[in-house]
C-alpha positions as CSV (number, residue, x, y, z in Angstrom):
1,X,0.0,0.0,0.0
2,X,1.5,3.5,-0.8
3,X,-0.4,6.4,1.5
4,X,-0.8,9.5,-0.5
5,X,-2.1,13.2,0.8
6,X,-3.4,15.4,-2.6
7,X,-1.5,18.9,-2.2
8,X,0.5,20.9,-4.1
9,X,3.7,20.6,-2.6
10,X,4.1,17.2,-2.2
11,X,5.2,14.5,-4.8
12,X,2.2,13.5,-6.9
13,X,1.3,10.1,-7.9
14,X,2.8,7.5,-8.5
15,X,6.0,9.0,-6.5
16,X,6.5,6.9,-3.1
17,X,7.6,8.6,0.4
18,X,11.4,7.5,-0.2
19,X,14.0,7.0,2.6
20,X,14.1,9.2,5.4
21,X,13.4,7.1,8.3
22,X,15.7,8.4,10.8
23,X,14.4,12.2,10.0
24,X,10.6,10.5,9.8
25,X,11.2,9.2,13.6
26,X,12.7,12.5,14.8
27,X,9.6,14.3,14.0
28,X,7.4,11.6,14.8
29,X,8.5,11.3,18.5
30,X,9.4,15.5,18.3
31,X,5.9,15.7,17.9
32,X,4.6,13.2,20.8
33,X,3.1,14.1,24.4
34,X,5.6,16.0,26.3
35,X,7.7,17.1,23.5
36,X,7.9,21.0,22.1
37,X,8.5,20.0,18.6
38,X,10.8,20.4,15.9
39,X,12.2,23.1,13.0
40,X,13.0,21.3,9.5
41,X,15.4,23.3,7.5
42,X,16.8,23.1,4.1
43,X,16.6,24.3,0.4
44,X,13.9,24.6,-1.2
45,X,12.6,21.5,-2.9
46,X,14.4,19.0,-0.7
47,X,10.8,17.8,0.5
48,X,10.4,19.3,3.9
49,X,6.3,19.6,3.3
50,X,6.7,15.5,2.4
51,X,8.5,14.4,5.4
52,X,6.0,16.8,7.5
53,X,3.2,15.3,5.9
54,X,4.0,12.2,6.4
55,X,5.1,12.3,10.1
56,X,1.6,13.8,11.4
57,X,-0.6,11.6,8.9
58,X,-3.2,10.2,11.1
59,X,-3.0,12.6,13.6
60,X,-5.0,15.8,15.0
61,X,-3.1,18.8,13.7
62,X,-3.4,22.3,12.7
63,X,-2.0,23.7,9.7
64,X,-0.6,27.3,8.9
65,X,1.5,27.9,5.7
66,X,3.6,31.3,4.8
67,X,2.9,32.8,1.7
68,X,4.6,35.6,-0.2
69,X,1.6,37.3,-1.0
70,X,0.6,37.7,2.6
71,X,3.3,39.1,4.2
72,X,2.5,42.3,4.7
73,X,-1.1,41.2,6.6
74,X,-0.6,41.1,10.2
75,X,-1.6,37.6,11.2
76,X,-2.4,36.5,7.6
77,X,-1.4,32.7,8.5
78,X,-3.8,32.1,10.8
79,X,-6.5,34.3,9.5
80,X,-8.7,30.9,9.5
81,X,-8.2,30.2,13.2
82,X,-8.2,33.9,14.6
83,X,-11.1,36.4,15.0
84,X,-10.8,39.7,13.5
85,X,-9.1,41.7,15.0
86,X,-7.0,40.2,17.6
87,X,-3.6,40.9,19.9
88,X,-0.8,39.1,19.8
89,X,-1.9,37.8,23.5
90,X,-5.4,37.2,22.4
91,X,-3.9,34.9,19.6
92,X,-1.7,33.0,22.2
93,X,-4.8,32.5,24.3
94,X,-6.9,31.3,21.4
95,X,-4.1,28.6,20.0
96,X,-3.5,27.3,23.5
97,X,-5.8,24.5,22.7
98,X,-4.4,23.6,19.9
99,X,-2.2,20.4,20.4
100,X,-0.4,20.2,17.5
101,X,0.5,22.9,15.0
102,X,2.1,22.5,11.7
103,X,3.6,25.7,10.7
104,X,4.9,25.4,6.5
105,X,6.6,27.8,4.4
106,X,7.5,29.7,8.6
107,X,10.4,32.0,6.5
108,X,7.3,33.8,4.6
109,X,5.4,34.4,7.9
110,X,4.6,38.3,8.5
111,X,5.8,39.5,11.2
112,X,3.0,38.8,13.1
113,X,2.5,35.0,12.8
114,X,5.9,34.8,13.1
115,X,5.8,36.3,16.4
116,X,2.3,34.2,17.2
117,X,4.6,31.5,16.4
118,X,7.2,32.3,18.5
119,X,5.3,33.2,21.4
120,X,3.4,29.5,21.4
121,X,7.2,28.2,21.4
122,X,7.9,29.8,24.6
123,X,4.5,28.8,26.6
124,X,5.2,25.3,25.3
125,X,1.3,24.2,25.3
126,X,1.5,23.4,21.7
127,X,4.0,21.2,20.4
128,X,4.8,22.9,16.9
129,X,6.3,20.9,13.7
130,X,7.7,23.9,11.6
131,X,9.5,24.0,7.9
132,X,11.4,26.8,6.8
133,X,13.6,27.0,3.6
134,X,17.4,27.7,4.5
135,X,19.5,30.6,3.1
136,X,16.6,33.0,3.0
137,X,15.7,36.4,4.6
138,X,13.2,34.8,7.7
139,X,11.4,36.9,10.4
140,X,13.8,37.0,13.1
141,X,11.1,35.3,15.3
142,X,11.5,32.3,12.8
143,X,15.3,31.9,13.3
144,X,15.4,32.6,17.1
145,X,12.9,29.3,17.1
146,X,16.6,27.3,16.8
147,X,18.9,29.5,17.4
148,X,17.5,30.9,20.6
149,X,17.0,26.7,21.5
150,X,13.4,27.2,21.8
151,X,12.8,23.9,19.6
152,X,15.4,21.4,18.2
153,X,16.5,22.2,14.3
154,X,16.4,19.0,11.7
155,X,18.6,20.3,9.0
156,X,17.4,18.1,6.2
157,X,19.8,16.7,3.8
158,X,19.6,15.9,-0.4
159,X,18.7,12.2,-0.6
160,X,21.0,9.9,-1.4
161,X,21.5,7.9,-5.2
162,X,19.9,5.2,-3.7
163,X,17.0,6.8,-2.2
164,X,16.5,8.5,-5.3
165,X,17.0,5.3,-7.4
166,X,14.0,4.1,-5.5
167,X,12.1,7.1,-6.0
168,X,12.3,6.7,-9.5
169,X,11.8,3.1,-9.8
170,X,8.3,3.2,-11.2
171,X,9.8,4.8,-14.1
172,X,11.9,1.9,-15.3
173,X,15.7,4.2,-15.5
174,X,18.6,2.5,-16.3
175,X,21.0,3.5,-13.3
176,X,23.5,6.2,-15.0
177,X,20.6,7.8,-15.8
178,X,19.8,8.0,-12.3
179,X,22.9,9.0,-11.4
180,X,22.8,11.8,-13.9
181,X,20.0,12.9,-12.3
182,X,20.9,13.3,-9.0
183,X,23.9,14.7,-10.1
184,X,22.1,17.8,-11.7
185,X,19.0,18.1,-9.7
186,X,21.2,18.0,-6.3
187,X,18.4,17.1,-3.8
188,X,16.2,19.4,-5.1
189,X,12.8,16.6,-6.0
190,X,10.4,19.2,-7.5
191,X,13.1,19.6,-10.0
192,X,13.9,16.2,-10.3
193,X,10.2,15.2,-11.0
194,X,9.8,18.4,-13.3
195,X,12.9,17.3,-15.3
196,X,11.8,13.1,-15.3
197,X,8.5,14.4,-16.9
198,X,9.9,16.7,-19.5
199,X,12.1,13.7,-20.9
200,X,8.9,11.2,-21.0
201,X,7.0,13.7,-22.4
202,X,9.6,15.4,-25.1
203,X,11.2,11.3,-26.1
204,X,14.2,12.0,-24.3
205,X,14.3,8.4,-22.4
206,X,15.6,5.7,-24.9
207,X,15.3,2.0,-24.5
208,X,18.5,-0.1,-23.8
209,X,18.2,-3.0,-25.8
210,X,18.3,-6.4,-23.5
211,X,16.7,-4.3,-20.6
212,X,13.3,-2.7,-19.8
213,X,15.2,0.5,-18.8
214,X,15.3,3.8,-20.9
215,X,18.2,5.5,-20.6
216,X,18.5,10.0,-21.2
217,X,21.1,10.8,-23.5
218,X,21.7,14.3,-24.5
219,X,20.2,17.5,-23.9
220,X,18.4,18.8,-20.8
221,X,15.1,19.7,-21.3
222,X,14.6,23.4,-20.5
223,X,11.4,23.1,-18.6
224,X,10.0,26.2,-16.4
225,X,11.4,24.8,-13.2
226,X,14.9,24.6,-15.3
227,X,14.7,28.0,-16.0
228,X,13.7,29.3,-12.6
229,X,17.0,27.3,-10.8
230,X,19.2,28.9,-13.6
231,X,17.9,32.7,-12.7
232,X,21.1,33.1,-10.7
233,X,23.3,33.0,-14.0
234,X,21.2,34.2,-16.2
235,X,20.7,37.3,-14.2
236,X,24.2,37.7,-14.4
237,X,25.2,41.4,-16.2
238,X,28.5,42.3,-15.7
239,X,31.0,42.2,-18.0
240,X,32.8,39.2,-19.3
241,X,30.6,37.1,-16.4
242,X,28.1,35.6,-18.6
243,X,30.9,34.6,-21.4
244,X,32.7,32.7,-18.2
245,X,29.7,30.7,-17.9
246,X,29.1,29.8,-20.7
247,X,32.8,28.7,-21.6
248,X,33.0,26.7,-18.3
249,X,29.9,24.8,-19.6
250,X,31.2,23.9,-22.7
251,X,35.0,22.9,-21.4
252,X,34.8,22.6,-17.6
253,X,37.1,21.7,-16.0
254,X,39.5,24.1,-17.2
255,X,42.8,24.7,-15.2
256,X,44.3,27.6,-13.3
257,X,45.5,30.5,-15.0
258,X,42.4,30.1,-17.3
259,X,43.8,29.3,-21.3
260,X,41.6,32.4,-21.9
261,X,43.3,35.7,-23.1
262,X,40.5,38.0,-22.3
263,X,39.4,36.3,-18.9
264,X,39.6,39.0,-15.7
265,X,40.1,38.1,-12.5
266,X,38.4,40.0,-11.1
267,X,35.6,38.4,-12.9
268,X,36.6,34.6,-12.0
269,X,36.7,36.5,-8.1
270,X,33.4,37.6,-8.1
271,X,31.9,34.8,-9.7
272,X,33.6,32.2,-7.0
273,X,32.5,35.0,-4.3
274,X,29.0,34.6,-5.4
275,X,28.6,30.9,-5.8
276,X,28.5,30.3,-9.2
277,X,32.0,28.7,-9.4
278,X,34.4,26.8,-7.4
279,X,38.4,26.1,-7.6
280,X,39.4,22.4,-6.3
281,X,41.5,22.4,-3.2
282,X,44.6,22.5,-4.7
283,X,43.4,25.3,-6.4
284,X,44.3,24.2,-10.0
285,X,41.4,23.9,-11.5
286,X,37.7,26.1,-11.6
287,X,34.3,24.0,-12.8
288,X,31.0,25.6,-12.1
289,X,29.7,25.3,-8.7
290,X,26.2,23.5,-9.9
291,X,26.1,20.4,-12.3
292,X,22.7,21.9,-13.4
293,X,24.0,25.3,-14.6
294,X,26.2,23.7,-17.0
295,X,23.8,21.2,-18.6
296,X,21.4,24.2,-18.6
297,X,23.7,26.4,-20.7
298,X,24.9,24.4,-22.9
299,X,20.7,22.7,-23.8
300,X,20.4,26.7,-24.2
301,X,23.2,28.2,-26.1
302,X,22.3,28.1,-29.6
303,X,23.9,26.0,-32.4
304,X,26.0,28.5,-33.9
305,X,27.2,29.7,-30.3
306,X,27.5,25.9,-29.0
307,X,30.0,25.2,-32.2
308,X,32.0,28.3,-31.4
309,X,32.5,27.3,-27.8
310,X,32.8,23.9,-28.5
311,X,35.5,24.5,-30.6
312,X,37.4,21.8,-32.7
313,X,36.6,18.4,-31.5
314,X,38.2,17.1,-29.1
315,X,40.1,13.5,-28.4
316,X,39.2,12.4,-25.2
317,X,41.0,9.3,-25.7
318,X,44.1,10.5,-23.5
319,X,41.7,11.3,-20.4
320,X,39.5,8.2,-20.6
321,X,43.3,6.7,-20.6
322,X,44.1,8.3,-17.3
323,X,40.7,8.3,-15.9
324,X,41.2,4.2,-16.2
325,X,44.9,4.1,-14.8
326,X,43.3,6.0,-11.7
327,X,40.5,3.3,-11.3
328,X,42.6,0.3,-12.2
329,X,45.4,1.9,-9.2
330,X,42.5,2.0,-6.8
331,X,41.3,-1.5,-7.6
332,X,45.2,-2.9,-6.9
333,X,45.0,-1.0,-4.1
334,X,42.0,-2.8,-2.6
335,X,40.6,0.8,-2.5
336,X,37.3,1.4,-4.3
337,X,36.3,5.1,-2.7
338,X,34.8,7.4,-5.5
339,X,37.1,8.9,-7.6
340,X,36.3,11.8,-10.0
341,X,35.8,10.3,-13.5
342,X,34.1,13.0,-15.6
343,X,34.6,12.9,-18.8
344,X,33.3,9.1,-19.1
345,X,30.3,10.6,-17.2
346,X,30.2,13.6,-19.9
347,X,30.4,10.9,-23.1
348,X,27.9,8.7,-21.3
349,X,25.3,11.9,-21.1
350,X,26.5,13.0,-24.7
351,X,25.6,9.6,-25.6
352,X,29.0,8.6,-26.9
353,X,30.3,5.3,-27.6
354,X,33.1,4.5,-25.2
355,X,36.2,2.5,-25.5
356,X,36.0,-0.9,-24.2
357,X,38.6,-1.4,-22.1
358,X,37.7,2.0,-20.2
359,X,33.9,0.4,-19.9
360,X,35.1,-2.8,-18.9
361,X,37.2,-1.3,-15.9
362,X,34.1,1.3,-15.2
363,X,32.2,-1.8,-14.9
364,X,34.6,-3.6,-12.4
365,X,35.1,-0.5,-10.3
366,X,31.2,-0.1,-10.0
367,X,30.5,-4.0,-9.3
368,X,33.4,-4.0,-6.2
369,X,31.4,-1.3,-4.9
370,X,28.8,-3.2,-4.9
371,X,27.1,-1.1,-7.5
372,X,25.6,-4.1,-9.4
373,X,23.5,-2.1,-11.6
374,X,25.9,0.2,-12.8
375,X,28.7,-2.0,-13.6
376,X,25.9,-3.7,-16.0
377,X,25.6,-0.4,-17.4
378,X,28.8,0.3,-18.1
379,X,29.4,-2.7,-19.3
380,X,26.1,-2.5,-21.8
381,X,28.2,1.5,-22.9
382,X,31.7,-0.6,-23.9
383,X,29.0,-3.5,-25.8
384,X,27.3,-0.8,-27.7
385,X,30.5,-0.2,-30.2
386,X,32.4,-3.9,-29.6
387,X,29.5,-6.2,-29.0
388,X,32.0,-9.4,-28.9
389,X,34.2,-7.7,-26.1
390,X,35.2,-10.3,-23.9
391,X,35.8,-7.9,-21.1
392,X,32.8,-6.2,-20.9
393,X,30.8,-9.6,-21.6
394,X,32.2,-11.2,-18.2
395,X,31.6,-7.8,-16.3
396,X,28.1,-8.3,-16.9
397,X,27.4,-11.9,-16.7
398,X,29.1,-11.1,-12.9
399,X,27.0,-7.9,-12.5
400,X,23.8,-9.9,-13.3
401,X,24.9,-12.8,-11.3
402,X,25.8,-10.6,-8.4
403,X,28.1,-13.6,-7.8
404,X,31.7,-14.4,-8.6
405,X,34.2,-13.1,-10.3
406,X,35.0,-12.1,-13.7
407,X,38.6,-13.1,-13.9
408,X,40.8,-9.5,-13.4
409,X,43.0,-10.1,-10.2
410,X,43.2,-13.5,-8.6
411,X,42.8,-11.8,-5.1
412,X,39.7,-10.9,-5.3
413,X,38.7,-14.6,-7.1
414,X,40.4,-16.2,-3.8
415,X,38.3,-13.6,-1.4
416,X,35.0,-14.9,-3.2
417,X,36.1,-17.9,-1.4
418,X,35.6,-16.0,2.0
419,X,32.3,-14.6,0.4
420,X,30.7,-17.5,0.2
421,X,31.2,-18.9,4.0
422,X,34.3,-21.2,3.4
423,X,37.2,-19.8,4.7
424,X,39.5,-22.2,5.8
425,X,43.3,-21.5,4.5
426,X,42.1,-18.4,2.8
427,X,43.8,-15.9,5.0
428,X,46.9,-17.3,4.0
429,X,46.0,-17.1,0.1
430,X,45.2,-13.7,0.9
431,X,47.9,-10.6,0.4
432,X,49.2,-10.7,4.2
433,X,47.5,-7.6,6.5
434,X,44.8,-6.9,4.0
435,X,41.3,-6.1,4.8
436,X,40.3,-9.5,2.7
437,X,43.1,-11.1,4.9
438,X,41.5,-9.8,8.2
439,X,38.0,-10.8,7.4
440,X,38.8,-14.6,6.4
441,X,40.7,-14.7,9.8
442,X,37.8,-13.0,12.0
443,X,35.6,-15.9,9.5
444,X,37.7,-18.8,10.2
445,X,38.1,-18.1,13.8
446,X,33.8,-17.1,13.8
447,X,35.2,-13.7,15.9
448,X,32.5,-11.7,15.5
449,X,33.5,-8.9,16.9
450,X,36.4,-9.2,14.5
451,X,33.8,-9.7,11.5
452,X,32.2,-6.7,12.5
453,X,35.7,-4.3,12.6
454,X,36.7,-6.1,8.8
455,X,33.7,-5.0,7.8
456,X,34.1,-1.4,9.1
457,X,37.3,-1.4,7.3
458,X,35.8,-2.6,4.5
459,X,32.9,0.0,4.3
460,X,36.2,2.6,4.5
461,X,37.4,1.3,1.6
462,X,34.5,1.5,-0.4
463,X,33.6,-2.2,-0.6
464,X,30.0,-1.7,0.6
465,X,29.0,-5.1,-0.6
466,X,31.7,-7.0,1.1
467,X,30.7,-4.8,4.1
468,X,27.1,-6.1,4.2
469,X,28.4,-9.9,3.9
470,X,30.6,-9.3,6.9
471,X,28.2,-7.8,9.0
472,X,25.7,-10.7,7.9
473,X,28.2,-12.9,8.7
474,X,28.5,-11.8,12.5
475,X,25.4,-11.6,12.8
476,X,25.1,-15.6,12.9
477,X,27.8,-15.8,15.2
478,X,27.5,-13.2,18.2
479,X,26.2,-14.6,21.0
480,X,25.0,-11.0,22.3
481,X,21.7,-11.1,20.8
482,X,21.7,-7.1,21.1
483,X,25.3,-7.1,19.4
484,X,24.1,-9.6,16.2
485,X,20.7,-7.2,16.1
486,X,23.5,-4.2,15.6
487,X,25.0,-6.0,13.0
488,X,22.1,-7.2,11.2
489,X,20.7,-3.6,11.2
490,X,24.0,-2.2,9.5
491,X,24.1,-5.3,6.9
492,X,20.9,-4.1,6.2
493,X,21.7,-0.6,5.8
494,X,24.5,-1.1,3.7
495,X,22.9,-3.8,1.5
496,X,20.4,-0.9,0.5
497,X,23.3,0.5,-1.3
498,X,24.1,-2.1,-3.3
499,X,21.3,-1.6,-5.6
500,X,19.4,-4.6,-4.6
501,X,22.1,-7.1,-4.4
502,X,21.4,-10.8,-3.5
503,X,24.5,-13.1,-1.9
504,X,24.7,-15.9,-0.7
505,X,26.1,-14.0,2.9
506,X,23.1,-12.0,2.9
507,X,20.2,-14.3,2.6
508,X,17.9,-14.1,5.7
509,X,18.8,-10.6,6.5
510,X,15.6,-8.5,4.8
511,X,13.0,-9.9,6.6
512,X,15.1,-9.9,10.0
513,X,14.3,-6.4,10.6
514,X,10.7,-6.7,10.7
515,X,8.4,-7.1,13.4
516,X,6.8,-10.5,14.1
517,X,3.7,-9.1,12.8
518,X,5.0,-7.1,9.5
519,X,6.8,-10.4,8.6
520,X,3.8,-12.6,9.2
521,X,1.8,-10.1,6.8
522,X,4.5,-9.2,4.4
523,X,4.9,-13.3,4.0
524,X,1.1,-13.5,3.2
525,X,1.1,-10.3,0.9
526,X,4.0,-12.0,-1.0
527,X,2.1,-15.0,-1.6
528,X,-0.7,-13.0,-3.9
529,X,-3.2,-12.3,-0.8
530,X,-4.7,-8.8,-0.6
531,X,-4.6,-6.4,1.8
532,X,-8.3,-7.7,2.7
533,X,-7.8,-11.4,2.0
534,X,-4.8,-10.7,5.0
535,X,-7.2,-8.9,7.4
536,X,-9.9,-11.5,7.2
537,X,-7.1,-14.1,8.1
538,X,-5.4,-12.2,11.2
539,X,-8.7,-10.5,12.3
540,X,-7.4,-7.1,11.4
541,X,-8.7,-4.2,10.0
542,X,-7.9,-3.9,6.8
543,X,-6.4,-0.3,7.4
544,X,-4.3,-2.4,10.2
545,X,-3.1,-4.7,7.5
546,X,-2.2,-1.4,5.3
547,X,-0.2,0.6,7.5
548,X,2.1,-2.5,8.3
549,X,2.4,-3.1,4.8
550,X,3.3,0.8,4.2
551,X,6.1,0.4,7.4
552,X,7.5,-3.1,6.5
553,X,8.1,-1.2,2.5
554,X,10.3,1.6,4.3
555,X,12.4,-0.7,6.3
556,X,12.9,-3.1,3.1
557,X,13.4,0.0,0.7
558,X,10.4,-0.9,-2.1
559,X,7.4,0.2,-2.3
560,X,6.3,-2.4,-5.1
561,X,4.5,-5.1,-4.1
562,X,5.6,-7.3,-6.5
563,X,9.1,-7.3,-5.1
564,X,8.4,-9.6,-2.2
565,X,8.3,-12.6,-3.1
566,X,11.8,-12.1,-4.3
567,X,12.9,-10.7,-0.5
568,X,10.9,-13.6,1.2
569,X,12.7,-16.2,-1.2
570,X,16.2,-14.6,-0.2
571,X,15.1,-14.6,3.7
């Protein structure tokens, strides 16, 4: 079952509540008898309404919402609760009842709700659950809500790829283009659903043959929310800022001096004052400061303008060259951490046909991650212009199989070993003092506190995957039943991340998390029953039946039903 509530500022159908559990509790129990409440904070778009909406669904609340239009009416926000006219302490007295108050949009309160607002902070009668959008002008009653530690502040953070991916799993994506699109929306989900709607709607998304994913190649569609985010560089009208811009777009990154004869500095200064560009550390090269500006430019530049900045073409087989040395040094490193790799990520967008070599070790770099979907997609880019390489054929025969090894380096064929349960005289197969090392010994030895710090060191590393085996792995062999439910939790939690992911190590784990209850109805609902069919069997409501259902899909990560079969068979 997937809960919905109609409005304007939440995700509309068929968009699930995604991720966010921890914030979901923290207003949940912020909101309970005896608390004050909670302030959510963050840019706009991040879904602060959602998360609102969903942690006071079911319950008696009150709602007041800011609007730009109404700031200069004293009390405009609660002109539906007050009578006319009224005092500040006349408003107090008349709220006082109310238990629970949801204050939206609280930055675009006048000055008189704000202080309304303020003032029902300090008697502390009414527990308050209040949003405000960060890193813009608020009433100062508003900011001294956190700042004067009247009510905790939630500041609320992009969602992650994988939250995301599951977002937009209804819309069948292949997982670059995911990625892409967290890359250029950057948390900001009434963007990201704008954008996914323009490229269903304008044949953007293209099918990748041997899938039923579409993939976005090209272009960003210029759509009305596009244009409002890219204000900041459009409003640009200085001299010599707007051709910056628009030469970064084309040829970012572009290193320090700039190749440019006719570039001020002061004008790279007051762009990278302003937050429209950024210099790495080192300070040797400048990119623009928003993925989105740059895709925006260039879907906007015109042809003639987009060939003049484009320049010749370019080879770009020298930095897919280095671009694979780096990833093939961190793989014989046993050190998988991201590592910048943009101009395979630019082809890929521009819909260019990569080398396969460079695809093949994209593809292994991904899958040791534990990035199982997007080592298949790179390995589908190298098999679009060499469909017979070997390479990129056993890349994704081991991406799909989520199991074994393709072959490259005979440590990592000797760790599947450990992988797998068995790991008897692996340790000493294993490079001496490695992580892969550590964890066959903690295995063989069934030290599960030892499991548990190889998989820590593992997770550092950026072997996510190998992390959730190794926490599953403890898990069967703590004695501490509160120690193994620690480890199961993070297995679990890291296994998210691995793009759905099924070993051998972590079978069992997905269902563990459940309550008795959620199980016993998440078993049924996997077996074809409906939601009514279960309540007439447990002697539940069928609303009862629904809203485990709902919490079981947030602690698995779906929200399809037709996924759990699959998670019971692997529990």
């Amino acid at each position: 079952m997937r809960t919905y509530e109609q409005d304007t500022k939440t995700l509309e159908l068929p968009w699930p509540f995604t991720g966010r559990d921890e914030e979901l509790e923290l207003v949940r129990t912020s909101s309970a008898a005896g608390r004050h409440g909670i302030v959510v904070t963050g840019p706009a778009g991040h879904g602060k309404t959602r998360l609102i909406t969903e942690a006071v669904r079911g319950t008696e609340h009150t709602l007041v919402t800011g609007t730009p239009e109404a700031q200069a009416l004293p009390f405009a926000a609660f002109a539906h609760l007050l009578p006319e006219p009224v005092s500040l302490h006349r408003a107090v007295r008349v709220l006082s009842g109310v238990r629970l108050l949801v204050v939206d949009d609280a930055h675009l309160l006048d000055e008189a709700s704000a202080a309304l607002v303020h003032q029902l902070a300090v008697h502390g009668r009414t527990r308050l659950v209040v949003s405000a959008v960060d890193g813009v002008p608020a009433p100062g009653a508003v900011s001294r809500l956190w700042t004067g530690e009247l009510l905790p502040r939630l500041p609320l953070e992009p969602l992650p790829c994988e939250d995301v991916a599951r977002l937009l799993a209804a819309a069948g994506l292949e997982p670059l283009t995911v990625r892409r699109l967290h890359r250029v929306c950057r948390g900001d989900l009434r963007l990201l659903r704008d954008v996914v709607a323009a490229l269903g709607t304008t044949g953007r998304l293209i099918p990748v043959p041997g899938t039923q994913e579409r993939a976005w190649r090209g272009a960003l569609p210029v759509t009305a929310a596009v244009k409002e985010r890219l204000a900041p560089v459009l409003g640009r009208s200085l001299p010599g800022e707007r051709d910056i811009l628009e030469r970064l777009a084309f040829a970012e990154p572009l290193p320090l001096p700039l190749p440019l004869e006719d570039v001020d500095p002061a004008v790279l200064e007051r762009l990278e004052r302003d937050g429209l560009i950024q210099a790495d550390d080192r300070g040797g090269a400048v990119t623009l400061a928003h993925p989105l500006h740059g895709a925006a430019l260039r879907a906007t530049a015109g042809r003639l303008r987009a060939r003049r900045l484009t320049g010749a073409p370019r080879d770009h087989g020298p930095a897919l060259e280095a671009e694979r040395r780096v990833l093939l040094r961190a793989i014989e490193r046993f050190d998988v951490r991201p590592v910048p790799t943009p101009v395979g990520e630019w082809l890929v967008a521009e819909g260019a046909v990569l080398p396969a070599g460079y695809a093949t070790v994209r593809a292994r770099f991904a899958r040791l991650r534990g990035q199982v979907r997007d080592a298949a997609a790179w390995a589908r880019e190298g098999l679009r212009g060499a469909p017979g390489d070997q390479g990129c054929r056993a890349e994704l025969r081991s991406a799909e199989g989520e199991s074994g090894q393709s072959g490259e380096d005979d440590v990592y064929a000797r760790y599947d070993a450990v992988r797998l349960g068995d790991a008897e005289g692996a340790a000493r197969r294993l490079p001496a003092g490695s992580v892969f090392a550590r964890h066959a010994d903690a295995l063989a030895r069934k030290d599960a506190e030892g499991l548990d710090r190889a998989a820590e060191a593992l997770e550092e590393r950026g072997f996510l995957l190998f992390a959730a085996e190794a926490r599953a792995q403890a898990v069967r062999v703590h004695r501490d039943p509160r120690a193994a439910r620690v480890s199961r939790t993070r297995a679990v939690a890291l296994a998210r991340r691995c793009q759905g992911a099924r070993t051998p190590a972590l079978a069992g784990l997905v269902l563990g998390e459940l309550t008795a209850r959620q199980r016993q109805i998440v078993t049924l609902a996997a077996a074809g029953l409906s939601n009514r069919e279960i309540a007439e069997r447990l002697t539940l409501s069928v609303r009862t039946v629904g809203n485990h259902l709902y919490s079981a899909y947030s602690r698995l990560g779906t929200g399809d039903r037709g996924a759990l079969p699959v998670l019971c068979a692997s529990a």
